[in-house]
SEMISE-375709 format. One record per residue (C-alpha): residue in one letter; x, y, z. Coordinates in steps of 0.02 Angstrom, whole numbers, plus 50000, padded with zeros to 5 digits. Layout:
PT, A, X, Y, Z
...
***
This chain:
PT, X, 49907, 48764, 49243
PT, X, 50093, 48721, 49288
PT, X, 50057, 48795, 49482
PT, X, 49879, 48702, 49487
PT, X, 49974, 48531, 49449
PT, X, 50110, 48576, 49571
PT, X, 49964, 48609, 49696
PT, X, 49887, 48423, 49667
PT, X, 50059, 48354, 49678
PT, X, 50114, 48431, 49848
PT, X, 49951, 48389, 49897
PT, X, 49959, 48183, 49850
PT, X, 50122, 48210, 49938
PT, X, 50058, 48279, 50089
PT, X, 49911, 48157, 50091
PT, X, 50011, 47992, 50078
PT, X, 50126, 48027, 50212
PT, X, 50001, 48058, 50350
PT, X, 49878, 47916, 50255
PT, X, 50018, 47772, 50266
PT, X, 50051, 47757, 50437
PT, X, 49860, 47792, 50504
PT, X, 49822, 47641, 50368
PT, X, 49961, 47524, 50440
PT, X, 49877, 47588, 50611
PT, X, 49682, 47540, 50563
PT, X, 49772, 47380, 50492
PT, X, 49871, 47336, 50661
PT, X, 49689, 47379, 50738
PT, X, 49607, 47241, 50628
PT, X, 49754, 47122, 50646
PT, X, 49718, 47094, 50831
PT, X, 49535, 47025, 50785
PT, X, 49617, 46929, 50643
PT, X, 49740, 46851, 50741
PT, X, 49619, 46808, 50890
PT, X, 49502, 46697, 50756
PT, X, 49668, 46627, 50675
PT, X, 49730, 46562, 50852
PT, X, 49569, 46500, 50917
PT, X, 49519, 46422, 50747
PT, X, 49629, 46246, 50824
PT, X, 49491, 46240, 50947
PT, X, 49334, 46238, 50812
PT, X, 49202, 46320, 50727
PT, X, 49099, 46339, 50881
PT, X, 49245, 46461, 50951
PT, X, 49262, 46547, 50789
PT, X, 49071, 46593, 50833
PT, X, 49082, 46625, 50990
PT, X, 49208, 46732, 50977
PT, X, 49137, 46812, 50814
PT, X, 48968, 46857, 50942
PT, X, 49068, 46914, 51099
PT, X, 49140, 47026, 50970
PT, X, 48973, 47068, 50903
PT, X, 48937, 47131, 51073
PT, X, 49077, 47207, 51135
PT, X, 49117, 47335, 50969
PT, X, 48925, 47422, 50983
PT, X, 48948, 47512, 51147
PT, X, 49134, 47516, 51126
PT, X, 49152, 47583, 50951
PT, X, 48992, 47704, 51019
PT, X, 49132, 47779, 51151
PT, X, 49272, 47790, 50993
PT, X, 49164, 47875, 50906
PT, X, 49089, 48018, 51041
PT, X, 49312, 48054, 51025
PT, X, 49309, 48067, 50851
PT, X, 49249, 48252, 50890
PT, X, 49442, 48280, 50934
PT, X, 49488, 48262, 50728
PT, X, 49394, 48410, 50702
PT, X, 49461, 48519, 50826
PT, X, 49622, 48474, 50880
PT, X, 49657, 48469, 50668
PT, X, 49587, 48656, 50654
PT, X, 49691, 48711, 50799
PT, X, 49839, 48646, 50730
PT, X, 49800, 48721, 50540
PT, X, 49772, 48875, 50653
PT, X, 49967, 48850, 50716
PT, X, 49870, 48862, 50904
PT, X, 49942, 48706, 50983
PT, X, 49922, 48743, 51161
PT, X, 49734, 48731, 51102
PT, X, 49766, 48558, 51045
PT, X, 49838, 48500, 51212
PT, X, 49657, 48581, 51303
PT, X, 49572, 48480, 51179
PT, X, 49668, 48313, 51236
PT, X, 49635, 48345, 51400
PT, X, 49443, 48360, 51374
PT, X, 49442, 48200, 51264
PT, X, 49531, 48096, 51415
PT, X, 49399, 48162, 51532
PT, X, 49267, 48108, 51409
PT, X, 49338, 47926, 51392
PT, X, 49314, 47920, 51600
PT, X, 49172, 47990, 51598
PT, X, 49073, 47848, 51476
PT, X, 49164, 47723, 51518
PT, X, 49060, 47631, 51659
PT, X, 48930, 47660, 51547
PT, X, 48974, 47561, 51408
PT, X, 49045, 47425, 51552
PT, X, 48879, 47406, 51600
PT, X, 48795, 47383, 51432
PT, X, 48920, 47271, 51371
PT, X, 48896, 47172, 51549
PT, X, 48711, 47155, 51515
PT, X, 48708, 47110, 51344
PT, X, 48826, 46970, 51374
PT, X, 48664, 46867, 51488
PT, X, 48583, 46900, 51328
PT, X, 48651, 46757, 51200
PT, X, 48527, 46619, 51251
PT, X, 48362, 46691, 51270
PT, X, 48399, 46750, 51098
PT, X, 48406, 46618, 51017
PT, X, 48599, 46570, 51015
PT, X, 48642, 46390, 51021
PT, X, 48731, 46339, 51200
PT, X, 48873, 46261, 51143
PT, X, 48908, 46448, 51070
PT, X, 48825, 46571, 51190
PT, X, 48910, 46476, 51334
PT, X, 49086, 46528, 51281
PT, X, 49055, 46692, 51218
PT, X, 48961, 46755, 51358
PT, X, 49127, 46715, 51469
PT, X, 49242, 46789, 51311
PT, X, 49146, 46974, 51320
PT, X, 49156, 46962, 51519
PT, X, 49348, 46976, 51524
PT, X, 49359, 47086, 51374
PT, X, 49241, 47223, 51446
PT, X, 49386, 47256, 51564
PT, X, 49479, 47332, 51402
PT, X, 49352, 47491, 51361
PT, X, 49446, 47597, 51474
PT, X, 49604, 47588, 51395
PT, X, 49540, 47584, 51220
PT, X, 49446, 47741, 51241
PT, X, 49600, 47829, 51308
PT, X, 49706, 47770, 51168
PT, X, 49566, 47827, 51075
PT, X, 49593, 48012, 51126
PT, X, 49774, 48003, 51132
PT, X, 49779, 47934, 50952
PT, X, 49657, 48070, 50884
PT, X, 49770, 48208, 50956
PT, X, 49933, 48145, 50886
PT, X, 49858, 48117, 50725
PT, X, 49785, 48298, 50727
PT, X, 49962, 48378, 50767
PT, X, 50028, 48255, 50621
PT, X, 50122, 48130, 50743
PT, X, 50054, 47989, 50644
PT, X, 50208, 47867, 50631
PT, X, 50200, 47835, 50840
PT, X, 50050, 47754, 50827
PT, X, 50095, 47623, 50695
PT, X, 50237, 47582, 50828
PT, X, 50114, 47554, 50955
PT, X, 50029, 47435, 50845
PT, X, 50178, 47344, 50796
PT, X, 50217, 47326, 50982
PT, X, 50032, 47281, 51061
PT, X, 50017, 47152, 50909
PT, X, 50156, 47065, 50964
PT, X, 50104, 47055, 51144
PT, X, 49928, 46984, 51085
PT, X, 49999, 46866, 50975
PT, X, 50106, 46773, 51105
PT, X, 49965, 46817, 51258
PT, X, 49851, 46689, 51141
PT, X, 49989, 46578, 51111
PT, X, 50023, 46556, 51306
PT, X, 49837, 46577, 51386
PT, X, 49733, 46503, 51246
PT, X, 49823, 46335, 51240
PT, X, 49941, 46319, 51415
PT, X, 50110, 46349, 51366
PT, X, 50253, 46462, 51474
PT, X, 50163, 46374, 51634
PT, X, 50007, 46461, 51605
PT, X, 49828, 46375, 51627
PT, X, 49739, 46322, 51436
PT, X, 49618, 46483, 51468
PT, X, 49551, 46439, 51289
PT, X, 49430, 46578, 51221
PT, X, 49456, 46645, 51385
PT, X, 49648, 46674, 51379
PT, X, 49607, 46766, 51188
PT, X, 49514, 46903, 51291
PT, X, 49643, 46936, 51416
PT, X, 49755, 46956, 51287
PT, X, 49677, 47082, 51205
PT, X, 49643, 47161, 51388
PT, X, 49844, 47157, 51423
PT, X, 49842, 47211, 51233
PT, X, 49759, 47374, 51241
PT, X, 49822, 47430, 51419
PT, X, 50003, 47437, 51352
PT, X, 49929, 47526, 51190
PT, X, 49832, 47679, 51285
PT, X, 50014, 47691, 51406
PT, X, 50118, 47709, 51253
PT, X, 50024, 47843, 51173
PT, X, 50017, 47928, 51333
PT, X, 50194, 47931, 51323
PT, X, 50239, 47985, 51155
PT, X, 50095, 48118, 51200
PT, X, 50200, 48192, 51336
PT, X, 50367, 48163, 51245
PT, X, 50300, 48277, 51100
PT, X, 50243, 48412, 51237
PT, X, 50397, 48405, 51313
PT, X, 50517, 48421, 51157
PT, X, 50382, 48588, 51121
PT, X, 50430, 48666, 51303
PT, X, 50278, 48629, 51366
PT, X, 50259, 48465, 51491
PT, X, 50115, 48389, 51475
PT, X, 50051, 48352, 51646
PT, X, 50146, 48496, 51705
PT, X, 49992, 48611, 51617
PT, X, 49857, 48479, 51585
PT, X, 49703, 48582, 51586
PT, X, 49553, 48555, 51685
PT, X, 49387, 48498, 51657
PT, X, 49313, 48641, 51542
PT, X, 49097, 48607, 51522
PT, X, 49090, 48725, 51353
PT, X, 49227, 48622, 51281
PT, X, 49158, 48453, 51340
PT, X, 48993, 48497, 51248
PT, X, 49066, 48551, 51094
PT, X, 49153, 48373, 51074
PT, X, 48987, 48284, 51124
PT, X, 48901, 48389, 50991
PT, X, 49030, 48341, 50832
PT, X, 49053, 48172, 50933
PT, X, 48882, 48099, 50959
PT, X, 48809, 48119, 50760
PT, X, 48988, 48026, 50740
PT, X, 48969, 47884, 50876
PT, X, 48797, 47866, 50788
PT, X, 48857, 47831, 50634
PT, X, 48980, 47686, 50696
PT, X, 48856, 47617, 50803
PT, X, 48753, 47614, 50663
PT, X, 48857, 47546, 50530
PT, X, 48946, 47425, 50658
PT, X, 48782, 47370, 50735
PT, X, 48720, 47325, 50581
PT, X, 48851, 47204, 50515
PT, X, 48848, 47103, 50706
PT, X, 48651, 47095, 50670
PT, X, 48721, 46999, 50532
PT, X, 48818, 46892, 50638
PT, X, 48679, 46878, 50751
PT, X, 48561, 46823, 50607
PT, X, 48690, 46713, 50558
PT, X, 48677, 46628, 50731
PT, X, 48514, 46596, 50706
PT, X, 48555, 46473, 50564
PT, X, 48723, 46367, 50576
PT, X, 48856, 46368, 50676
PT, X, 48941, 46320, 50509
PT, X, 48852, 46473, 50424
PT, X, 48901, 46576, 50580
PT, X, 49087, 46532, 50557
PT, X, 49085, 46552, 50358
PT, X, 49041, 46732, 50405
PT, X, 49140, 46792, 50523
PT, X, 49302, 46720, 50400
PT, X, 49223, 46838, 50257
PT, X, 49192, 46983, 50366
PT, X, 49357, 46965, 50447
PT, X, 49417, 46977, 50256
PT, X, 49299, 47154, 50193
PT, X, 49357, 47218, 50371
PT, X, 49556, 47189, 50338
PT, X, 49524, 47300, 50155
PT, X, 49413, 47418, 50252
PT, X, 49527, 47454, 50346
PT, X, 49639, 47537, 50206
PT, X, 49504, 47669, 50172
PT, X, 49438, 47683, 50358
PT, X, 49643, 47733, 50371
PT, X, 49642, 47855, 50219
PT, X, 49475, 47903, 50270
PT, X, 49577, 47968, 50466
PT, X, 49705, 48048, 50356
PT, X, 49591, 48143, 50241
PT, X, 49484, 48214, 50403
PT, X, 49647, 48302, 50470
PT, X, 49723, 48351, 50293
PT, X, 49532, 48448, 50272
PT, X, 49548, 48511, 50447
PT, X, 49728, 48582, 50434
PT, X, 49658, 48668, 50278
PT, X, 49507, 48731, 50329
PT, X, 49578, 48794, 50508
PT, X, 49721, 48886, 50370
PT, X, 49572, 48953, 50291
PT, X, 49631, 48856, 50128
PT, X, 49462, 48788, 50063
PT, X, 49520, 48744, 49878
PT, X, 49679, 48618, 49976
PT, X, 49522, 48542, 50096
PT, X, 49427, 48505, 49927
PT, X, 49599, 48451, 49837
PT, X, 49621, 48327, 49994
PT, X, 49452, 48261, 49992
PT, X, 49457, 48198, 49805
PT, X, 49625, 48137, 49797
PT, X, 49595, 48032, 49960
PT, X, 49449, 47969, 49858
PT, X, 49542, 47930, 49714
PT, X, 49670, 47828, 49829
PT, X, 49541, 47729, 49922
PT, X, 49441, 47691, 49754
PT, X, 49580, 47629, 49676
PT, X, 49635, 47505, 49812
PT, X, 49468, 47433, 49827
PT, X, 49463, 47393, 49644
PT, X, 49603, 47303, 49670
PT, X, 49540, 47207, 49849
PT, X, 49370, 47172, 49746
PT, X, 49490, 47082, 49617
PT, X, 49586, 46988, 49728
PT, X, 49422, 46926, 49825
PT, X, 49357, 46856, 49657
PT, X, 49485, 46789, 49570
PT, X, 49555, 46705, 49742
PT, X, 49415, 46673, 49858
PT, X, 49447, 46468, 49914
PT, X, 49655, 46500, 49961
PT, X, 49595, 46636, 50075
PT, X, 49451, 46543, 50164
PT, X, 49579, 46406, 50176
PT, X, 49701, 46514, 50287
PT, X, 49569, 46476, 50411
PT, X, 49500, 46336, 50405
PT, X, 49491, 46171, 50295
PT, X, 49337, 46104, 50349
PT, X, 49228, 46038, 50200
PT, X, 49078, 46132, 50265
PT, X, 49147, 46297, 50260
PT, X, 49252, 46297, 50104
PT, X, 49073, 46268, 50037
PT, X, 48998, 46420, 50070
PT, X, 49134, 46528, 50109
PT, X, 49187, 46607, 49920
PT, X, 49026, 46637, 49854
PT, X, 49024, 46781, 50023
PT, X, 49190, 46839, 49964
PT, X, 49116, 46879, 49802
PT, X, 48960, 46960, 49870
PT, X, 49104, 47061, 49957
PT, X, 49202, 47078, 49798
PT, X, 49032, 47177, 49719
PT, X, 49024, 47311, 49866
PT, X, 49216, 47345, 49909
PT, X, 49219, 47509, 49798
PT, X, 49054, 47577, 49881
PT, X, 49117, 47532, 50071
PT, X, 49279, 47630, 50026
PT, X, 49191, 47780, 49951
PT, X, 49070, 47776, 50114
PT, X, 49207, 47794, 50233
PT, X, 49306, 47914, 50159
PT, X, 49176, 48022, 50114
PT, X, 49143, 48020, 50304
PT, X, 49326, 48078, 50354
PT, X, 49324, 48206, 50218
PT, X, 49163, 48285, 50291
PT, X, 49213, 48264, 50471
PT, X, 49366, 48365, 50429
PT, X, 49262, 48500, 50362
PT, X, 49160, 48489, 50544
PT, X, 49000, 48389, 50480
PT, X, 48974, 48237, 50588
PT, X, 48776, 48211, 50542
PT, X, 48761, 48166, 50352
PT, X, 48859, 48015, 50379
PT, X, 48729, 47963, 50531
PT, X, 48583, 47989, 50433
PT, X, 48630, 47905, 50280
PT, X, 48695, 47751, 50394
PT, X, 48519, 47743, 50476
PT, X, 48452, 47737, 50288
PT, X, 48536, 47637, 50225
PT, X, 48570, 47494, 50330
PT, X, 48408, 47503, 50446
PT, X, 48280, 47571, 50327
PT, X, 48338, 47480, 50170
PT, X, 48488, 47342, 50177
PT, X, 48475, 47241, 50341
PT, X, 48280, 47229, 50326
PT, X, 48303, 47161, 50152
PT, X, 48434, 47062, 50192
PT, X, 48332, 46972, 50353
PT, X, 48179, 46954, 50227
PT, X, 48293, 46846, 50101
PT, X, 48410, 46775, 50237
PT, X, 48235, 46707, 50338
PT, X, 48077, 46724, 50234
PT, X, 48152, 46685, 50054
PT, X, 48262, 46545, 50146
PT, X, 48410, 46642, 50034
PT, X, 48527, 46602, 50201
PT, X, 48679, 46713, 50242
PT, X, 48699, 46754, 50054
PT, X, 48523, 46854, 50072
PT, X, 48594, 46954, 50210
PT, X, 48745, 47003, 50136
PT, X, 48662, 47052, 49983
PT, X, 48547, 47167, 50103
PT, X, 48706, 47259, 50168
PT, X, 48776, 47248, 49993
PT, X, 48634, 47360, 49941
PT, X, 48645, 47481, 50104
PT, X, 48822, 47508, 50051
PT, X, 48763, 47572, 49866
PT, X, 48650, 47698, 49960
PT, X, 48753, 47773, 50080
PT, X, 48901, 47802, 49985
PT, X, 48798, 47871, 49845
PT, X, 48731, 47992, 49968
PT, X, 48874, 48023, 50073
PT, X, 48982, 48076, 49891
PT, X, 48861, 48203, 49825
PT, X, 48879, 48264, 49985
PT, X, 49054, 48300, 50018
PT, X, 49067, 48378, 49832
PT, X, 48905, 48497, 49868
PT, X, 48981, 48549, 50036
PT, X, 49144, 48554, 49984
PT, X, 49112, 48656, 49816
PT, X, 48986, 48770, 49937
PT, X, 49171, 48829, 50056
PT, X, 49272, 48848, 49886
PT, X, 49126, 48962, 49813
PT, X, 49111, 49064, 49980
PT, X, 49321, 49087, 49981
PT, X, 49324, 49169, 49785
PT, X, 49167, 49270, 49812
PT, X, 49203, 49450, 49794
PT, X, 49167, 49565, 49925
PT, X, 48999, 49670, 49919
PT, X, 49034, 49868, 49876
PT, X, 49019, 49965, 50039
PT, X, 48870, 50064, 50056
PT, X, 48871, 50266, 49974
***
């Protein structure tokens, strides 16, 4: 009993070192959204919306690249359980000729969509601006996508801490690239929304460089440089991380494309509805972000184990990341309900919003435990190599059930944004119900098929 406990210890242990930096990582991620609304909130709700919608169509197709990466968890995670880390430098390799590969692509999507906002249905005064918001942030897929594969390998060989640096560092430059090409200061044109994208652009650039960097500095401290044996293009290896990537880009463009029909929907009604929204979202995005970072963590703590061959320390991994993300949602949930008017009013003051604005933070208060449960069910099972129950369950449970329910009380029942939010309230319920029987069948399955005793040879 005493070595079982010791076991779960070591394990929390091992688990909350790799989880803290990844989470200060997802959180530096949402902090450069956060801080784009909070600096062009002095210009007015219409560029809190357009912003909110040039985000809404710049993440799909984006977020769709991220995820076809997310393949690299998996593999470069086994290789290193496997102690086989020239293998995870092949696999980096691979993942930067992926990013290249999809990237005009997604330019091109992202492109089209942004003629889109009018016909639609989108106000002027708000498609205007955030058509010419997503047309200079389009120039930033590139770089996100190989910061993308450059973060998943460092966080499969356990160099998590680098990345929270490069955070620190790109927040910083897009906090005083708004302050100088939003509003004209340091001799700069007033760029307004404008100067927010380029930011980001300038932003993101620096952030794929620097993990580059510590990349090669880590391959160079291990004797092997690593330009001076980058690997070529290798087709077998290309279609192994399309086939864990693509059920994985599914599921984010799912789940993503769901919440910016929301803000889409919420177009359709206000631009003081629109606004209200994207400050609440912003808000369930900032505690996502804790479990999304947990949820990063637990995929390579399941991968080390399973490429050990340790299936009872992937299964330990998986639950205690559970407990961990559980119990900090709890606590967000709290905070959202007990607190929801001071947080709106870091925004904004306006009348209008401070109406409507807490009763979606409590809406979000009700679902924070299931969104947490979701996503690190999903990192747990990606560790373990299953990329397709999370996509299915996503395409359940938001587009089957939760945003058709949520457009029939938003629209029909004249329920407004709180209809839709109840709609992805309930697709939350669904998928993480789904997503956590699951992870324990599949996860109790490997344990079973580790103790089971060999068959007697035959005679």
């Amino acid at each position: 009993m005493n070595d079982g406990k010791a076991d779960w210890r070591r394990e929390l242990s091992a688990l909350t070192k790799l989880a803290i930096p990844v989470v200060l990582s997802e959180l530096g991620w949402m902090a450069q959204g956060v801080v784009d609304t909070i600096m062009v909130g002095r210009l007015g709700p219409d560029s809190i919306g357009a912003v909110a919608l040039g985000n809404a169509l710049f993440y799909p197709p984006s977020l769709f690249g991220i995820g076809l990466l997310l393949g690299l968890d998996t593999v470069v995670a086994q290789a290193y359980g496997r102690k086989d880390f020239d293998d995870c430098h092949r696999w980096l390799a691979q993942g930067i000729y992926l990013a290249i590969a999809v990237t005009p692509i997604l330019m091109l999507i992202v492109l089209g969509a942004s003629f889109g906002l009018m016909p639609f249905g989108i106000t002027p005064e708000v498609a205007v601006p955030a058509a010419s918001y997503v047309r200079v942030l389009l120039w930033s897929i590139l770089p996100l996508l190989i910061y993308g594969a450059s973060r998943r390998y460092l966080q499969g060989v356990g160099q998590v801490r680098v990345v929270t640096v490069t955070y620190i560092g790109a927040n910083l430059i897009n906090w005083g690239g708004n302050w100088a090409l939003i509003y004209g200061h340091l001799g700069f044109p007033a760029m307004g929304i404008r100067g927010s994208a380029l930011s980001t652009v300038i932003a993101r650039v620096m952030m794929a460089a620097s993990l580059l960097g510590f990349a090669w500095r880590y391959e160079r401290k291990r004797g092997h440089p690593l330009f001076k044996h980058w690997a070529g293009p290798q087709l077998d290896r290309l279609r192994k991380l399309i086939r864990l990537g693509l059920p994985a880009a599914g599921q984010i463009t799912l789940e993503v494309g769901a919440w910016n029909t929301a803000t889409l929907a919420a177009g359709w009604l206000t631009p003081i509805a629109l606004a209200t929204h994207q400050i609440a979202i912003n808000y369930a995005s900032v505690t996502y972000m804790i479990p999304l970072g947990i949820s990063a963590a637990t995929a390579v703590s399941v991968g080390h184990a399973v490429g050990a061959g340790d299936h009872a320390r992937a299964r330990r991994a998986g639950w205690l990341a559970l407990g961990l993300g559980t119990a900090f949602m709890l606590f967000a949930g709290i905070v959202f309900f007990i607190a929801p008017t001071p947080l709106i009013m870091l925004y904004t003051h306006d009348p209008r919003v401070l109406a409507v604005g807490p009763s979606l933070l409590w809406i979000a208060a009700a679902f924070q435990i299931f969104d947490g449960v979701q996503t690190i069910c999903t990192g747990a099972l990606r560790g373990l190599g299953e990329t397709r129950a999370p996509m299915f369950a996503n395409f359940v449970g938001y587009w089957i059930l939760g945003l058709p329910l949520g457009l029939i009380l938003c629209f029909i029942l004249k329920w407004g944004i709180y209809g839709m939010w109840i709609g992805l309230t309930l697709s939350l319920i669904v998928i993480s119900s789904t997503l956590l029987y699951r992870w324990h069948h599949d996860s109790e399955r490997l344990c079973a098929a580790e103790t089971k005793p060999a068959a007697p040879a035959a005679g």
